[in-house]
N, C-alpha and C positions, 0 to 999 in steps of 0.2 A: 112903177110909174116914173121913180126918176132914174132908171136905165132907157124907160121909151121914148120918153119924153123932153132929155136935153141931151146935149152937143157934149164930144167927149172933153171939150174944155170944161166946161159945166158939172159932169161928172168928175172930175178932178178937183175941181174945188171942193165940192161936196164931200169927196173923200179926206181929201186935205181939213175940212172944217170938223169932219168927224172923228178925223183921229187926232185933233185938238182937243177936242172937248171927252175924248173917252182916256187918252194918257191925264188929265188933268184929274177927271173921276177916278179913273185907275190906274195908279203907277206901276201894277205888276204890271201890265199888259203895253212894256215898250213898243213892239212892232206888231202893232193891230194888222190884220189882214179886210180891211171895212169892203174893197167890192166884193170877198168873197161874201162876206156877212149880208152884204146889200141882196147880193145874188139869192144869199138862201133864203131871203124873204120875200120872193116876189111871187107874185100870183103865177108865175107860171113855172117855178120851183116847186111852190108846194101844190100845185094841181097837177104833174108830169112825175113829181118826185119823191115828195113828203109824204104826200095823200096817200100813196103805192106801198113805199116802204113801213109806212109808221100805221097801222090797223088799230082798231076798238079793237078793244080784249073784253068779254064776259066775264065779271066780275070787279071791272075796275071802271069805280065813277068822272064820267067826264063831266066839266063842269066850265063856263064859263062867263065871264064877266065883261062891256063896253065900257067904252070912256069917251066923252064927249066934249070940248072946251070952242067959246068963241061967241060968235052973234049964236043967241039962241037960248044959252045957257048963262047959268050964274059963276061961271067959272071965266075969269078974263085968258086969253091968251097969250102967251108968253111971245115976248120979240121975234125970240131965237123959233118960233115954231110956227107965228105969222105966215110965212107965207106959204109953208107943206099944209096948212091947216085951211086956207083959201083953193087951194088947189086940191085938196081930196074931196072938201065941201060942194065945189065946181065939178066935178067929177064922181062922183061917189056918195055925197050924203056927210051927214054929222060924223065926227073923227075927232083923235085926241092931239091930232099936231101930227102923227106918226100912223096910225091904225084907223082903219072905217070901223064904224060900229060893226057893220053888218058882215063885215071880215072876223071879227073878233069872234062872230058868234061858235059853239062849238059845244053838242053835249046838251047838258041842260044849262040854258040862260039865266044868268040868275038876274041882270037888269045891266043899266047903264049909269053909271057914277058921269057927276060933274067936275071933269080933272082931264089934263093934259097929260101925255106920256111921259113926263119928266116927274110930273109929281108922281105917278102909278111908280116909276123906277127908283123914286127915291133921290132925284137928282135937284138940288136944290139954287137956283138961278138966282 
């Protein structure tokens, strides 16, 4: 959504603020490559790409977990995630700042936590 969605000015900040905030989390990771990272996480990466290469295997449990944060929930939202979190809500439904729920889903669901993607990652604001 935000390769479709904004001006390649826009895009550039977005990249610029992200690889801000990920040298600052992680100083081994001097020169982050973020559109590619952005790239590989967009719905039409993993439904052209991911989905094709990466199969269910027989005997290995898939398993997964949502996260939800904002009006709605008991989990206030974070500044820095304000406004991706208006805008998947506007588009998509309940999300953690970063992730739809219903994107997360994968396997067996195990439910949806009250938490934004920062606190799921450990990233502490």
């Amino acid at each position: 959504m935000a390769l479709d969605k904004t001006s390649p000015f826009a895009q550039k900040a977005l990249v610029a603020m992200i690889n801000m905030m990920g040298t600052k989390a992680n100083s081994s990771a001097p020169d982050p490559d973020t559109m590619a990272a952005i790239k590989s996480m967009s719905v039409a990466y993993m439904e052209s790409t991911f989905n094709s290469d990466v199969k269910d295997m027989s005997g290995v449990i898939f398993q997964s977990w949502g996260a939800q944060t904002g009006t709605g929930t008991k989990d206030k939202v974070k500044a820095l995630l304000f406004i991706p979190n208006m805008i998947l809500k506007s588009n998509g439904g309940m999300n953690d700042g970063v992730v739809e729920v219903e994107s997360a889903k994968w396997g067996t669901y195990n439910g949806t936590l009250e938490a934004d993607h920062l606190d799921l990652i450990g990233m502490q604001m």
